[in-house]
C-alpha positions in Angstrom: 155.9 -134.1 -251.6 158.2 -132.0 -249.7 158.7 -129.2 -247.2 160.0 -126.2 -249.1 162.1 -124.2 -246.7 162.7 -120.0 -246.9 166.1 -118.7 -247.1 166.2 -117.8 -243.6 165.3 -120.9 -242.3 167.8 -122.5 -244.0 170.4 -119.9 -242.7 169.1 -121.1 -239.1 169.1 -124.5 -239.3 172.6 -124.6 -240.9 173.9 -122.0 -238.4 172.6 -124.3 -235.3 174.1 -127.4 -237.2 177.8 -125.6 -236.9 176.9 -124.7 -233.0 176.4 -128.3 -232.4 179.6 -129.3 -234.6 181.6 -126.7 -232.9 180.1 -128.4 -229.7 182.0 -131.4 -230.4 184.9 -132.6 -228.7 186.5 -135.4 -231.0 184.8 -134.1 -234.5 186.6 -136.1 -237.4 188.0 -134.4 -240.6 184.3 -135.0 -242.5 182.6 -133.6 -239.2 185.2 -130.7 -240.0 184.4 -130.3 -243.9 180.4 -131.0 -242.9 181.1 -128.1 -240.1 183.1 -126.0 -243.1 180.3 -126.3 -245.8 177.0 -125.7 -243.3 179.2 -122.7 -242.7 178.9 -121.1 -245.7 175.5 -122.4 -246.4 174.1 -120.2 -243.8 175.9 -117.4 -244.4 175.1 -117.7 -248.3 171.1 -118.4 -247.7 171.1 -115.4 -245.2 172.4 -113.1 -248.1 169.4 -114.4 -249.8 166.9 -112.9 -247.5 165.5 -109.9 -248.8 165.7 -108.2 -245.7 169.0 -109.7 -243.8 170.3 -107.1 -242.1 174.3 -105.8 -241.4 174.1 -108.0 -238.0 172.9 -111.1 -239.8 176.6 -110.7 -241.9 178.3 -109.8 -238.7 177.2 -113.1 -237.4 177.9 -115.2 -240.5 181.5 -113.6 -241.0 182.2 -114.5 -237.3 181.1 -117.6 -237.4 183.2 -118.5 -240.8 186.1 -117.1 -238.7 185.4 -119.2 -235.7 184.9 -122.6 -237.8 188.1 -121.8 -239.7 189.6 -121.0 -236.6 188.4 -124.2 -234.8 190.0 -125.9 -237.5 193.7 -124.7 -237.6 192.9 -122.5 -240.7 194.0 -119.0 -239.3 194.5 -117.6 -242.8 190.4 -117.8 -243.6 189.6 -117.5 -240.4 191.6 -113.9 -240.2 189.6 -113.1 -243.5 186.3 -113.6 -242.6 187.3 -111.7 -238.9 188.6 -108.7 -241.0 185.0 -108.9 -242.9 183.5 -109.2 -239.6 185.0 -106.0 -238.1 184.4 -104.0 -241.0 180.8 -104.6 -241.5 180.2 -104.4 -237.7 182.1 -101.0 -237.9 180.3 -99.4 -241.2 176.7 -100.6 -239.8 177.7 -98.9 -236.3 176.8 -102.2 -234.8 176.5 -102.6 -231.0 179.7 -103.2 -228.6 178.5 -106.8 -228.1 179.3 -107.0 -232.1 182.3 -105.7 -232.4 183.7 -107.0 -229.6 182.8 -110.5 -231.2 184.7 -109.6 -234.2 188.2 -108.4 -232.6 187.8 -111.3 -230.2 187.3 -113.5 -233.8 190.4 -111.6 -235.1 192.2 -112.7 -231.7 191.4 -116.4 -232.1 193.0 -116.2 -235.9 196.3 -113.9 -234.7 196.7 -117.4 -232.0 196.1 -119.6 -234.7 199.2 -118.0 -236.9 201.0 -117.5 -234.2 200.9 -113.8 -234.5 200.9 -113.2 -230.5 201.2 -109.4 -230.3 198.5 -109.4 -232.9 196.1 -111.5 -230.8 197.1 -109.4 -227.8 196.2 -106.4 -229.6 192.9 -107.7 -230.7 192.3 -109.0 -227.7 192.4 -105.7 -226.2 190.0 -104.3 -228.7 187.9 -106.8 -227.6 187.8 -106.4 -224.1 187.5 -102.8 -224.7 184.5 -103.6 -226.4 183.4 -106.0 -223.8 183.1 -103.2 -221.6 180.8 -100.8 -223.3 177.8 -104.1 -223.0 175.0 -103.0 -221.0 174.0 -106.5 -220.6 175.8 -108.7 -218.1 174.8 -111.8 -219.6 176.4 -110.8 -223.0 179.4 -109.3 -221.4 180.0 -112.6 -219.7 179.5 -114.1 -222.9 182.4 -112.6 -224.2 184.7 -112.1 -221.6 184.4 -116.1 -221.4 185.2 -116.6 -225.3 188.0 -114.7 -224.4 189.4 -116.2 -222.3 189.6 -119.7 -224.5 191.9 -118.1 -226.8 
């Protein structure tokens, strides 16, 4: 007999198995599609959950963006940043949020080779980065940055 899982247990274990794939140094092209399809698992059983919450989507929108992103796919990747910004914005989310999703937009601009976008994103980004009260999650981000 079997262990039946929840919806948001799902979402986390398939949003930890991307953080460990994105981890990866030399992932291979299945790593990739594995990395591609956990993706959208999580954000699909988090949708699930009766009470997920405008921060849970932020999340799963920038994570899709990152993955896609990570990948070479800056067309998705720019997408599911877009999606990211505009639920973070609607739900008011906190500056740690929405500077995650411009710097998510940034990392998709590089990818298409779209430099004064990424700059400009970028910018929103460390704008946002700014307004954290916590140091930790600034540094968090001002890092991340910094890798584009």
């Amino acid at each position: 007999m079997g262990v039946t899982l929840t919806h948001k247990e799902l979402a986390s274990s398939c949003f930890n198995k991307v953080w460990d794939l994105l981890s990866k140094e030399d992932r291979t092209e299945q790593e990739n599609d594995e990395m591609v399809h956990l993706c959208h698992s999580s954000f699909w059983h988090w949708t699930q959950v009766e009470e997920h919450t405008a921060t849970n989507l932020s999340v799963g929108y920038w994570q899709l963006a990152r993955v896609y992103a990570e990948i070479g796919q800056g067309s998705p990747a720019l997408e599911y940043a877009n999606k990211c910004i505009k639920v973070s914005a609607d739900a008011e989310l906190d500056a740690f949020y929405m500077a995650y999703a411009y710097e998510a937009a940034a990392r998709a601009y590089s990818v298409l080779n779209k430099m004064d976008k990424r700059q400009a994103a970028t910018a929103q980004a460390a704008d946002y980065a700014e307004l954290i009260t916590d140091a930790g999650s600034k540094s968090w981000v001002i890092t991340d940055l910094a890798t584009i």
